[in-house]
C-alpha positions in Angstrom: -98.7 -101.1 -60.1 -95.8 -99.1 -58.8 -93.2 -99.3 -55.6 -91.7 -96.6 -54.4 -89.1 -97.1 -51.6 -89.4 -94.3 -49.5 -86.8 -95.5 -46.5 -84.8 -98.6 -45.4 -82.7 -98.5 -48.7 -79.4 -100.2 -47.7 -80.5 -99.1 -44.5 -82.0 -100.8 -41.4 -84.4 -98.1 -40.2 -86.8 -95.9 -41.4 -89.1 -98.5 -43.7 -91.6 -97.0 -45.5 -93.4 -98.0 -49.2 -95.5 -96.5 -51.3 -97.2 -98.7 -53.3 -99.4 -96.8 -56.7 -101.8 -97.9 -59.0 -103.8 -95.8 -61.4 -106.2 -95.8 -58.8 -104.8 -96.6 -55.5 -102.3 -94.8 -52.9 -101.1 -96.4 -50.3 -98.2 -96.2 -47.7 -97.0 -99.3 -46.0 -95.0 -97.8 -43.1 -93.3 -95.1 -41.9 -90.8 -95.3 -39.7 -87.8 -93.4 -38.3 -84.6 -93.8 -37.6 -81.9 -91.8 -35.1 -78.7 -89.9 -35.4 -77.2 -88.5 -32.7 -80.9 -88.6 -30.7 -81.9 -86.9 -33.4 -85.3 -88.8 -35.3 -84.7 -89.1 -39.2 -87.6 -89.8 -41.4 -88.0 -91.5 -44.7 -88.7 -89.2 -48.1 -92.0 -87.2 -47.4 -95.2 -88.1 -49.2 -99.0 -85.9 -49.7 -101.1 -86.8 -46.8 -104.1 -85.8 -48.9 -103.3 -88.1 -51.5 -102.9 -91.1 -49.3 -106.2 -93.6 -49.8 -104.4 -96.0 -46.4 -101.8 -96.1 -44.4 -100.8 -99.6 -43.8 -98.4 -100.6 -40.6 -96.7 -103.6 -40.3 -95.9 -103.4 -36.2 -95.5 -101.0 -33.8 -91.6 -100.8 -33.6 -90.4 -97.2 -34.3 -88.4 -97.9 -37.1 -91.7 -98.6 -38.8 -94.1 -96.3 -37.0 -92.9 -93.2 -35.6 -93.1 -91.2 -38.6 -96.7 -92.1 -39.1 -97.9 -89.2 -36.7 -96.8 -86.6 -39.5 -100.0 -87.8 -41.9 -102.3 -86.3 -39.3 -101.0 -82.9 -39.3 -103.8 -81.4 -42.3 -105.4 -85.0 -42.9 -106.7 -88.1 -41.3 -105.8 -91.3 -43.8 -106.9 -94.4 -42.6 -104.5 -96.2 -40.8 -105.0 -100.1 -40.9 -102.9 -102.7 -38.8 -103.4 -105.4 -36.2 -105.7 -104.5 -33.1 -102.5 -105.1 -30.8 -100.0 -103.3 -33.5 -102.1 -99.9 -32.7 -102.0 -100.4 -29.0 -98.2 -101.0 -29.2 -97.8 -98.3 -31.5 -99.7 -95.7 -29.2 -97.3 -96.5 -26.4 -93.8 -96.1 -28.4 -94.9 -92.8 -30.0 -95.9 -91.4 -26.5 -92.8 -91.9 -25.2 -90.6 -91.0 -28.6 -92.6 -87.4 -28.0 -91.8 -87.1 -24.7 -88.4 -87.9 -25.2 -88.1 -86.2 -28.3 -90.6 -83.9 -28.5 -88.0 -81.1 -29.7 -87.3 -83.0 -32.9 -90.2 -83.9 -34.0 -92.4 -82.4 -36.4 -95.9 -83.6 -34.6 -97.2 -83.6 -31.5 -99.7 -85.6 -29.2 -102.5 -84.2 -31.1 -101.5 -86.1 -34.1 -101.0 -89.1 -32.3 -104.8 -88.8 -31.0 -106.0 -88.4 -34.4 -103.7 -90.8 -35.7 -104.9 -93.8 -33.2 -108.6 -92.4 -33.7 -108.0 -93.0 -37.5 -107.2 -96.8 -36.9 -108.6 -99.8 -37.9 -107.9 -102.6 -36.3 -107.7 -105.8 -38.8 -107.6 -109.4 -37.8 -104.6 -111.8 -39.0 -105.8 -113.6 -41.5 -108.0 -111.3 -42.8 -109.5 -109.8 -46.7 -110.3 -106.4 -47.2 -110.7 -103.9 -50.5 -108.7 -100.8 -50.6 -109.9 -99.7 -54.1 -108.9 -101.7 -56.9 -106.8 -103.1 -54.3 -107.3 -106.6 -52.3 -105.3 -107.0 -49.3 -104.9 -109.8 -47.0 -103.0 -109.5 -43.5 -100.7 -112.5 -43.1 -98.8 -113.0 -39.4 -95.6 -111.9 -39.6 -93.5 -114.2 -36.5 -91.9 -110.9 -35.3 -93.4 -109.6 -32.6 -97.3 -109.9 -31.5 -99.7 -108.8 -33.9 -97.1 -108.4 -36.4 -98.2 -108.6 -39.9 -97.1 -109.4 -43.8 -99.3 -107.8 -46.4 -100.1 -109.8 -49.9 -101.8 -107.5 -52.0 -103.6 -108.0 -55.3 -104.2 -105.7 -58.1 -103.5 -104.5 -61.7 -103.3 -108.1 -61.9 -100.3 -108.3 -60.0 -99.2 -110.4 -56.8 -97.1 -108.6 -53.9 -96.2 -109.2 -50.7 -94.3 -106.7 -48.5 -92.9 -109.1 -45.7 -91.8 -105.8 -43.1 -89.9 -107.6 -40.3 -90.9 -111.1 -40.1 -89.1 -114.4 -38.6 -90.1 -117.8 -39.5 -89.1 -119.7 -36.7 -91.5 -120.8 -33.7 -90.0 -119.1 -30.6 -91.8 -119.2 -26.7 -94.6 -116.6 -27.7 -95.2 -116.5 -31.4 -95.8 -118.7 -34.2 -93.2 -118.6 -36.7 -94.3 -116.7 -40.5 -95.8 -119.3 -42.8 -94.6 -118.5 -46.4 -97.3 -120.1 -48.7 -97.6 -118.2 -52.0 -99.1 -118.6 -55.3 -96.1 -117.2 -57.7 -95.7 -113.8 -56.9 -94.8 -110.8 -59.1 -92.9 -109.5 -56.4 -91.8 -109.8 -52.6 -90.4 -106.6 -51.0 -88.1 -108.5 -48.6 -86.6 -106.9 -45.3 -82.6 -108.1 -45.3 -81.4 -107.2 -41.3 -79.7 -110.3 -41.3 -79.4 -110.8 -44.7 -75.5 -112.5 -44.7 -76.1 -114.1 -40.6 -76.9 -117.5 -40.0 -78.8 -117.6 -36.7 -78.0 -120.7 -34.4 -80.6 -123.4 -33.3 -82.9 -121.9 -31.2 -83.4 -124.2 -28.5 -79.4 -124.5 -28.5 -79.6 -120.9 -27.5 -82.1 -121.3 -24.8 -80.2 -123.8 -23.2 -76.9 -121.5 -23.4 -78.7 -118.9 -21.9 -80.6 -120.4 -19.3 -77.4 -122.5 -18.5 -75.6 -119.1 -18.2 -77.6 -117.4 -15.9 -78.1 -120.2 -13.6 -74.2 -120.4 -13.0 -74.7 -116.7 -12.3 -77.5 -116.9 -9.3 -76.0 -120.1 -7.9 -72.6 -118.5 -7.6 -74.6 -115.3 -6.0 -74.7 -113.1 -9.1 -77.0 -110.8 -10.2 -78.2 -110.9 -14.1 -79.1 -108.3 -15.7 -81.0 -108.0 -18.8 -80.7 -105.5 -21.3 -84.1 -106.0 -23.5 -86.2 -104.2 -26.2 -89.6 -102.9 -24.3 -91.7 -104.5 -26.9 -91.0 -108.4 -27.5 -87.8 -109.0 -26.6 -88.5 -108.5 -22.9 -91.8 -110.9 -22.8 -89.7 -113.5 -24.8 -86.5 -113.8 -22.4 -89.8 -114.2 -19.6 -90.7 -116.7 -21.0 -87.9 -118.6 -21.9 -86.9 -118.3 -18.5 -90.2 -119.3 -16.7 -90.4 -122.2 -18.9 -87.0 -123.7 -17.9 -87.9 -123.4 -14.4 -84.8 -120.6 -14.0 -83.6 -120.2 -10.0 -83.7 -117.1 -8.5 -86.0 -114.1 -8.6 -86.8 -112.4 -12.0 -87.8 -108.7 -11.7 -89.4 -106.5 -14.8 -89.2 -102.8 -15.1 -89.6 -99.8 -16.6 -91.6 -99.7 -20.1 -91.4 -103.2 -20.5 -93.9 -103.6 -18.2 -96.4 -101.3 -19.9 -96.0 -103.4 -23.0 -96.6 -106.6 -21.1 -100.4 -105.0 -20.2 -101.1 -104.6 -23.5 -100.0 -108.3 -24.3 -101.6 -109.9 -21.3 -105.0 -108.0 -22.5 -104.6 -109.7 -26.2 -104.5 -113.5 -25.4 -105.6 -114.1 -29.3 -101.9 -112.8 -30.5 -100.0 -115.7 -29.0 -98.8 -118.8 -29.3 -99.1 -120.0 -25.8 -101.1 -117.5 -23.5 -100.8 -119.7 -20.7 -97.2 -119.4 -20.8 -97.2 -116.4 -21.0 -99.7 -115.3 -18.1 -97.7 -117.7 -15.8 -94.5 -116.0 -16.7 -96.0 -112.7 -15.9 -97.2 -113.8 -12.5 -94.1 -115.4 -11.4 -92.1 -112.1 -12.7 -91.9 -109.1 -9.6 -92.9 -105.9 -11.2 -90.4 -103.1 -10.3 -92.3 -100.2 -9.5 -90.3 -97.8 -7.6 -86.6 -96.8 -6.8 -86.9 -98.6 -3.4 -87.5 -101.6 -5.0 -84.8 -101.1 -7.9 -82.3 -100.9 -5.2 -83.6 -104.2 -3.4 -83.7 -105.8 -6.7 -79.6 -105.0 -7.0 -79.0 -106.3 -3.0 -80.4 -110.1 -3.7 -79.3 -112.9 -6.5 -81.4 -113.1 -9.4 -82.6 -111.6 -12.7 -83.9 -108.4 -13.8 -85.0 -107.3 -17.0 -85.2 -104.3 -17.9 -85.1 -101.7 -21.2 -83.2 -100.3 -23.1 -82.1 -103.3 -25.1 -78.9 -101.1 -26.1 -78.5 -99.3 -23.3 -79.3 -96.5 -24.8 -81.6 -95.2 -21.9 -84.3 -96.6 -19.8 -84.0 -97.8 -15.8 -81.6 -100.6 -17.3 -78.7 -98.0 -16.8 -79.3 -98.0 -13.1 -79.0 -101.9 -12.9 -75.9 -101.4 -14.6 -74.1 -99.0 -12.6 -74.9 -100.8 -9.6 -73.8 -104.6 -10.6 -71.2 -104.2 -13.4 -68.0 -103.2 -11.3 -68.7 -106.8 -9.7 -67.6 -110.0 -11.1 -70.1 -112.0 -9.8 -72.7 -110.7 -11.5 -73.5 -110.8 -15.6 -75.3 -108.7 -18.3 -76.4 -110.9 -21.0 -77.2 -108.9 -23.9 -80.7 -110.5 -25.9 -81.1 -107.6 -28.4 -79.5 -106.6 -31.7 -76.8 -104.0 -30.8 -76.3 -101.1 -33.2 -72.9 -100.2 -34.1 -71.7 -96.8 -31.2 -74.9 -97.5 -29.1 -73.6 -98.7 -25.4 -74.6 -101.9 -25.1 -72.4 -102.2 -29.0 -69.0 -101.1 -27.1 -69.6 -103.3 -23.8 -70.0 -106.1 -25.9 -67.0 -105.6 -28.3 -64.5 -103.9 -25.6 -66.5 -105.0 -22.5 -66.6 -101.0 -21.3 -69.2 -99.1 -19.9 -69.7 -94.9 -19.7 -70.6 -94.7 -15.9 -71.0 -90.7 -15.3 -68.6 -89.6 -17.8 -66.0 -91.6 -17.3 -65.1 -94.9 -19.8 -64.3 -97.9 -17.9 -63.9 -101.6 -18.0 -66.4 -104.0 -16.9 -65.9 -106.7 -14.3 -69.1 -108.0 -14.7 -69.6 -111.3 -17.3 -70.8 -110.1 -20.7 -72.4 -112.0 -23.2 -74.7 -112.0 -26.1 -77.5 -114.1 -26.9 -79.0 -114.2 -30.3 -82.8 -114.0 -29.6 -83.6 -112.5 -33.0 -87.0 -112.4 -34.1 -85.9 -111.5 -37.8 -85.2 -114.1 -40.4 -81.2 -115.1 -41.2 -79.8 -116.0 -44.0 -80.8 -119.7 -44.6 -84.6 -118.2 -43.8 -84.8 -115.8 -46.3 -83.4 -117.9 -49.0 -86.1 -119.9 -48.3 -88.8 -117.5 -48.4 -87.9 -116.4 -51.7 -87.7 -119.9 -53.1 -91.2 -120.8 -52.0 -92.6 -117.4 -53.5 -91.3 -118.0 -56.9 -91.1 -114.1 -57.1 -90.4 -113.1 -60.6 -88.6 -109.2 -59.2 -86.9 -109.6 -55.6 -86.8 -105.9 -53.9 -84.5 -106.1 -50.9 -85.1 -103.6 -48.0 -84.1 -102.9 -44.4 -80.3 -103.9 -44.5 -76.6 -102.4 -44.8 -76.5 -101.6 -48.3 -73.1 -103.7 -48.5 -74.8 -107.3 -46.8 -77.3 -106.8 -48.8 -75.0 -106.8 -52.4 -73.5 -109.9 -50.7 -76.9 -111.6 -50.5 -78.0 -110.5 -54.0 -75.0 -112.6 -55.5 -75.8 -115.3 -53.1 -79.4 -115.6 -54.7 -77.8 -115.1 -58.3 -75.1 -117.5 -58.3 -77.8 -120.2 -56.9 -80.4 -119.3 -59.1 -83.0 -118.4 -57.1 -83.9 -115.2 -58.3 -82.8 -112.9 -61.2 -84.5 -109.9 -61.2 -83.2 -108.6 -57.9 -83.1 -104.8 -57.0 -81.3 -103.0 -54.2 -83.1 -99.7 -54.2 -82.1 -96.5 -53.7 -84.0 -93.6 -51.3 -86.8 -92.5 -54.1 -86.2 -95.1 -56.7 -89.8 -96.1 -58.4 -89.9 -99.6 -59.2 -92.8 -101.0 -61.9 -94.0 -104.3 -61.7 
């Protein structure tokens, strides 16, 4: 059995793996990543030579490159039920955004989301001399980890995954017999993430100092996840004022409220959902910005999306707060207005008067998390994925110096890895 790490090496972005046997070939993801708006895809593979594609969850970063594969062939693509809904929703809008860059078109996606099969959590299946189980991931809804048998060898690719219990999801359960390997994702490889429900209460304390003073919060929040959480958490604390949903965000929470089997309360969430006003026009974007309350609203960077409007009309004012709930990449907006609190409005750079504050509502594992993980697998060969290059080096002498592991690899773009 061979790894070959296609993307994500000392990179967050672009995951992809190939995984060989004399038999089998498999891809699990393949994702993209951007430069200057410009898509960048992991190392290309044969289409015609692919026996599965495998997908982990819908987010970009893992699926937008899939679409390529159906150019000249139709592999099966296997993921979650929810994960290929998801998935068909992102890649719509990365082509019509996009669409110039891209070397696929909506025809592939067709034939790419007519190639799916939909797999339960929890479930066997054979893929050759392959046996494959799909394990929940904590990440985002139908999010999956793959343990895979074969050539007498134990794997388990983990993708994005998050171990904690948060409003929506179950937390990842690691529970392994000793495995050969574990390709491990690393975002937040050297970050220790605060209690949870201590960040619920910050947050929810935050913005009700906001609305009672007459402030408007606005909410900066990935489409897929992110947005649906911060509902949540909000609804379940009995937040005052309004809270208003918009753009894709909404689309995304369609698709969840039509998969009640994916979550860890459903009733929580459909209550959340009901209580929420659904922004569906300009007319009501401006009322939304003439009232105290909340609105959420994508991009979680501010990198696009109707959350730019909200911004531009409640940032010059000091009363009002944008609370940032998604990981910020370095030079993307919502990065510099958290670190110099400024904010491009038509052109022009200029400081915001508005509160700003980040709250970490990661649905990826930290430091203390991962450690763990890889203690309870009792991996013999550690392959570390999906993180800067440099945190992850840090992390690698972490799990040396306490033993955990000793056969640790930081791969490079291309490198084959036998196990």
């Amino acid at each position: 059995m061979k790894v070959t790490v296609l993307g994500a090496a000392g990179e967050i972005g672009r995951s992809a793996i190939q995984l060989t046997t004399s038999i089998s070939n498999i891809l699990m993801d393949y994702g993209i990543s951007f430069s200057k708006n410009e898509p960048k895809f992991p190392i290309p593979v044969s289409s015609k030579e692919l026996d599965a594609i495998l997908l982990t969850h819908a987010h970009l970063d893992h699926s937008g490159g899939i679409p390529i594969f159906y150019v000249s062939a139709k592999p099966r693509l296997i993921a979650t039920k929810i994960t290929i809904e998801i998935s068909e929703l992102l890649i719509k809008d990365l082509i019509k955004l996009s669409s110039y860059y891209l070397p696929y078109e909506s025809l592939e996606l067709i034939n790419m989301i007519k190639s799916a099969k939909p797999i339960s959590i929890n479930a066997n299946f054979k893929l050759k001399d392959l046996s494959v189980q799909l394990l929940n991931a904590g990440h985002i809804p139908g999010s999956s980890m793959f343990f895979i048998e074969g050539d007498g060898k134990k794997l388990l690719y983990t993708g994005d995954f998050n171990t904690i219990n948060t409003k929506m999801l179950h937390g990842a359960q690691i529970n392994f017999p000793s495995l050969d390997a574990i390709i491990i994702e690393g975002t937040y490889a050297t970050i220790e993430h605060e209690d949870r429900t201590k960040i619920e209460h910050d947050f929810i304390s935050s913005v009700n100092e906001v609305v009672s003073n007459g402030g408007i919060v606005v909410i900066p929040a990935f489409s897929v996840g992110r947005a649906q959480e911060v509902l949540c958490v909000l609804h379940q604390y009995n937040v005052r004022g309004k809270i208003y949903i918009d753009g894709m965000a909404k689309d995304a929470s369609n698709i969840f409220l039509d998969n009640p089997d994916f979550f860890r309360d459903y009733s929580l969430l459909l209550e959340a959902h009901k209580r929420a006003i659904w922004v569906n026009s300009w007319s009501e974007r401006k009322k939304a910005c003439k009232e105290p309350g909340i609105i959420i609203a994508p991009a979680g960077m501010l990198k696009g999306g109707n959350v730019r409007f909200y911004v531009k009309k409640t940032a010059r004012n000091e009363k009002n707060a944008i609370f940032l709930v998604s990981y910020q990449v370095e030079d993307t907006p919502g990065a510099m207005l958290m670190k110099n609190g400024t904010y491009n409005f038509r052109g022009k750079t200029e400081k915001v008067n508005a509160k700003v504050k980040w709250f970490d509502f990661s649905s990826h594992c930290g430091n203390k998390e991962l450690l763990h993980t890889i203690r309870m697998t009792g991996a013999k060969k550690v392959i570390l994925v999906h993180g800067d290059k440099n945190k992850l080096e840090k992390f690698k002498k972490v799990l040396q110096d306490e033993k955990i592991a000793e056969d640790i690899i930081i791969p490079d773009a291309g490198e084959e890895i036998s196990l």
